[in-house]
C-alpha positions in Angstrom: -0.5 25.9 -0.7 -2.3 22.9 0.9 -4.0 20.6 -1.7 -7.7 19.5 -1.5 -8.4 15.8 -1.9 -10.7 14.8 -4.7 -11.3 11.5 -3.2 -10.0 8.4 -1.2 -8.5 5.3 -1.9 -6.9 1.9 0.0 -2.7 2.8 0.6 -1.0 0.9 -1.7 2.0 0.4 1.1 0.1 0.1 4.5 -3.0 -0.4 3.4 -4.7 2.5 5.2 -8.1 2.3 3.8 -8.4 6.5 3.8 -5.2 7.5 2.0 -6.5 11.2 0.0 -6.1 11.4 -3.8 -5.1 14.7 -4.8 -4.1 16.5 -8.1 -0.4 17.7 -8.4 0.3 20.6 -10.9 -0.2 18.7 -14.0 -3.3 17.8 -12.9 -2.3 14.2 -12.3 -4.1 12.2 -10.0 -1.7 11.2 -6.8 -2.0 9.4 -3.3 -0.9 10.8 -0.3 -1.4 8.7 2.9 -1.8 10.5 6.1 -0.7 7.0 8.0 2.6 6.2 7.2 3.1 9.2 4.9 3.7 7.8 1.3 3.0 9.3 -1.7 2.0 7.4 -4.5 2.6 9.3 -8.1 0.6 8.7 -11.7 3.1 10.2 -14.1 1.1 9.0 -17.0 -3.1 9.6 -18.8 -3.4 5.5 -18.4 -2.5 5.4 -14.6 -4.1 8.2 -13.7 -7.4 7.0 -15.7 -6.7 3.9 -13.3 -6.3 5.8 -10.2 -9.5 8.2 -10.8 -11.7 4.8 -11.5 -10.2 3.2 -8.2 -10.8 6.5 -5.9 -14.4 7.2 -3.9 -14.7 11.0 -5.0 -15.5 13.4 -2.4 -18.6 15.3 -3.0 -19.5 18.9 -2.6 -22.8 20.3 -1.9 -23.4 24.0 -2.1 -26.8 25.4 -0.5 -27.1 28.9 0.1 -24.5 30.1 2.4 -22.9 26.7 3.3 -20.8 24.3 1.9 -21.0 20.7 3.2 -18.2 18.3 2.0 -19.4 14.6 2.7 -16.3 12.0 1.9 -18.1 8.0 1.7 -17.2 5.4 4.3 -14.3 3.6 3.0 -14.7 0.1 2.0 -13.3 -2.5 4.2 -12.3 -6.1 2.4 -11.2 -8.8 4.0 -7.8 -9.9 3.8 -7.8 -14.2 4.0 -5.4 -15.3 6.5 -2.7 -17.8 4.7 -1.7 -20.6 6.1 2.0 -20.9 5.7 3.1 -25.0 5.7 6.6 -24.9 8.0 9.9 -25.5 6.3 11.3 -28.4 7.9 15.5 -27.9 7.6 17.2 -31.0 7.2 19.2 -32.4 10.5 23.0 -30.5 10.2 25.5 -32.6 9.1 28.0 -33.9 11.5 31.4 -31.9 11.1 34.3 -33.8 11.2 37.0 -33.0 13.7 40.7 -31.9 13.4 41.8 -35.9 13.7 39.4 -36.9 11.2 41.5 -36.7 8.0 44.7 -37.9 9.5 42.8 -40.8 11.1 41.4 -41.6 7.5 45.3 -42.2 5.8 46.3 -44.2 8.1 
């Protein structure tokens, strides 16, 4: 049985803005992302309350004889680039050779 989405949300792991929420058998709220194929579970009322107030619902629209199912453009935030400072690695030390500690008791 293939699930309906009940809205649309941002991938928590790839960041694919259209990842579908659906409902599993408990009627919990989950993301499924058609992308890179995570799913994303609520197993509890207080995450899936979060999820639900995250999610752009789809909408359904019934007139007459035809149903018309209209999903909202997903919402596209810019990410800042950071600007990473270098690490600078100290110079290696100098390893001492074979001779060195028989050089030193004499």
């Amino acid at each position: 049985m293939k699930k309906t989405p009940i809205g649309h949300v941002a991938c928590p792991v790839c960041d694919f803005p259209d990842a579908q929420v659906k409902e599993d058998k408990n009627g919990h709220a989950y993301i499924h992302c058609g992308d890179c194929n995570a799913q994303t579970f609520t197993r509890n009322e207080f995450r899936n309350g979060k999820l639900r107030g995250r999610m752009r619902a789809v909408t359904v629209t019934v007139t007459d004889d035809t149903v018309t199912v209209t999903a909202p453009e997903p919402v596209l935030v810019p990410v800042p680039k950071v600007q990473e400072k270098p690490v600078l690695m100290p110079p290696p030390a100098k390893k001492a050779g074979w001779l060195q500690p028989i050089l030193a008791k004499g």
